[in-house]
C-alpha positions in Angstrom: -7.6 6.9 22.2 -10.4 7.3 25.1 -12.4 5.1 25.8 -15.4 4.8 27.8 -17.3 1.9 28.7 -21.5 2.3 28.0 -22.4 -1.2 29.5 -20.7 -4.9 29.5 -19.7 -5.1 25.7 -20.3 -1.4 24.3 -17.5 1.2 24.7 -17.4 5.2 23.3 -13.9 5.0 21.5 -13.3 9.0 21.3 -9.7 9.7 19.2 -8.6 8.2 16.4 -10.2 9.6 12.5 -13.5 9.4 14.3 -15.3 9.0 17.6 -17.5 5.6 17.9 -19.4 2.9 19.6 -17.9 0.0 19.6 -19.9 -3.2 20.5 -17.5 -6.0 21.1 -20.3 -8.7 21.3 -21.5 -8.6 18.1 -18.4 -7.1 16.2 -19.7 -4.0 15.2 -18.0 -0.5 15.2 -19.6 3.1 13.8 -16.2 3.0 11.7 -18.0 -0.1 9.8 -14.3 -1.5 9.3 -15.0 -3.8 12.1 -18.2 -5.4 10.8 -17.1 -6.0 6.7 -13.8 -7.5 7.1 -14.4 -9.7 10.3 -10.9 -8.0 11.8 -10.9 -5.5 14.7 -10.2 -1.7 13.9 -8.0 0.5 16.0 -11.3 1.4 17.9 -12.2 -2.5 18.9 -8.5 -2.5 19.4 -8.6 0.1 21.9 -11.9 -1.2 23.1 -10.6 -4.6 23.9 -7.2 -3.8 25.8 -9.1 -1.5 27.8 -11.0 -4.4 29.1 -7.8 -7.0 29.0 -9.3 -9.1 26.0 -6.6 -10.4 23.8 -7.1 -9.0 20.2 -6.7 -13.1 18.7 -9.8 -13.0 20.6 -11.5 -10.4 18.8 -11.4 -11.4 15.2 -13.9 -13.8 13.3 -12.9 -17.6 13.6 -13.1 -17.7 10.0 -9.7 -16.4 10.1 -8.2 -19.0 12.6 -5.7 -22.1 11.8 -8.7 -24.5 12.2 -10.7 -23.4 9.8 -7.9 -23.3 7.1 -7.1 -26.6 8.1 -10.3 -27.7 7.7 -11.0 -26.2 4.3 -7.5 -28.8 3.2 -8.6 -31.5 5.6 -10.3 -33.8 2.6 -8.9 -34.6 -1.3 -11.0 -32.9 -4.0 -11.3 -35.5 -7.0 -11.9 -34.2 -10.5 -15.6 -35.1 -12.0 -15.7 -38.6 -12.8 -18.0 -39.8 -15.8 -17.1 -36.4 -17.5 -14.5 -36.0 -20.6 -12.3 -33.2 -20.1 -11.2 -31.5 -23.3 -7.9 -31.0 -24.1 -6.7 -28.0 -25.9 -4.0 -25.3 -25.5 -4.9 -22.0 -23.9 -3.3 -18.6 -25.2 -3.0 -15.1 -23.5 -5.6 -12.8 -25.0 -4.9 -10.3 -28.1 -3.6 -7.1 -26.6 -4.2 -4.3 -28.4 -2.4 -1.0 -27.9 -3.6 2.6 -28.0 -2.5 5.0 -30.4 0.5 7.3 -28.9 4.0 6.6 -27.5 4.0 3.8 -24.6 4.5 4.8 -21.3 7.6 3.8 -19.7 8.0 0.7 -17.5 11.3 0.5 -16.5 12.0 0.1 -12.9 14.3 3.2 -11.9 17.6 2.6 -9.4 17.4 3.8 -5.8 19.6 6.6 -7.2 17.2 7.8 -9.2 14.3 7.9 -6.9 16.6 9.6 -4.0 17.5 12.6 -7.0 13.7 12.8 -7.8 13.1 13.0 -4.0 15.9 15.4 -3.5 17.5 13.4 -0.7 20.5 13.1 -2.6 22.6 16.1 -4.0 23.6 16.2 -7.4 27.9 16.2 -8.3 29.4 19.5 -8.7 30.3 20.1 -12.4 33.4 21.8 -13.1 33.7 25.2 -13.3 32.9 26.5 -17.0 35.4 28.7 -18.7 34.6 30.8 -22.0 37.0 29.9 -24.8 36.7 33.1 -26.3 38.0 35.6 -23.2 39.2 32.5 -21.0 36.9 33.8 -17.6 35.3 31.7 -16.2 31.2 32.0 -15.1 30.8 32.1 -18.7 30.6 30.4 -22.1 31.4 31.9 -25.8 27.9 32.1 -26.5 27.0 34.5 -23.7 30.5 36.2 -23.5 30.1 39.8 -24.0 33.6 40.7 -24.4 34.2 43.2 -27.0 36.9 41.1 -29.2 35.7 39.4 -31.8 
């Protein structure tokens, strides 16, 4: 990827899917990856080495060790004052559609490589007609005359 700066915090990011502006200051890209999830896209990526910012740097402090510690740091108590009922708690009903069930069985790497082709199938033996004893052939598509 290209990139060219516009001013201080703006860069063109040219390569990539798309070619966008990427603001570093306030988190923004024209990709709109950057500004929903709070985590730089390859743009901001791009954008940010060009400059020599580390990319730690670049994502929300939401995301840091602090905060997560933070959000443990004190005990949560249960309501005090309040009865909690007791009672047991079952899976939902499941009802099934009409028709055969699908299958759900995990297939071996085996299988996967033959569906994939990777793999070549064994050889078989050679087939041999019982009827005229050649081989290429069996009885029920022999054409020899003896009957």
């Amino acid at each position: 990827m290209t990139v060219q700066p516009i001013d201080g915090w703006r860069f063109f990011v040219k390569g990539g899917k798309m070619d966008c502006v990427v603001d570093l200051e306030h988190g923004k890209c024209d990709c709109g990856v950057y500004a929903v999830e709070k985590i730089p896209c390859s743009h901001a990526i791009a954008a940010g080495t060009s400059v020599g910012l580390h990319i730690s740097t670049l994502v929300c402090p939401v995301y840091s060790k602090d905060f997560l510690f933070a959000g443990y740091s004190e005990n949560i108590y249960p309501c005090v004052g309040q009865q909690v009922e007791e009672r047991t708690c079952f899976p939902p009903e499941v009802k099934r559609g009409p028709g055969r069930q699908k299958k759900s069985r995990w297939q071996s790497w085996l299988e996967l490589s033959r569906m994939r082709g990777r793999k070549p199938r064994k050889k078989h033996r050679v087939y041999r007609c019982s009827k005229c004893k050649e081989t290429g052939h069996t009885k029920p598509q022999c054409k020899s005359s003896s009957d």
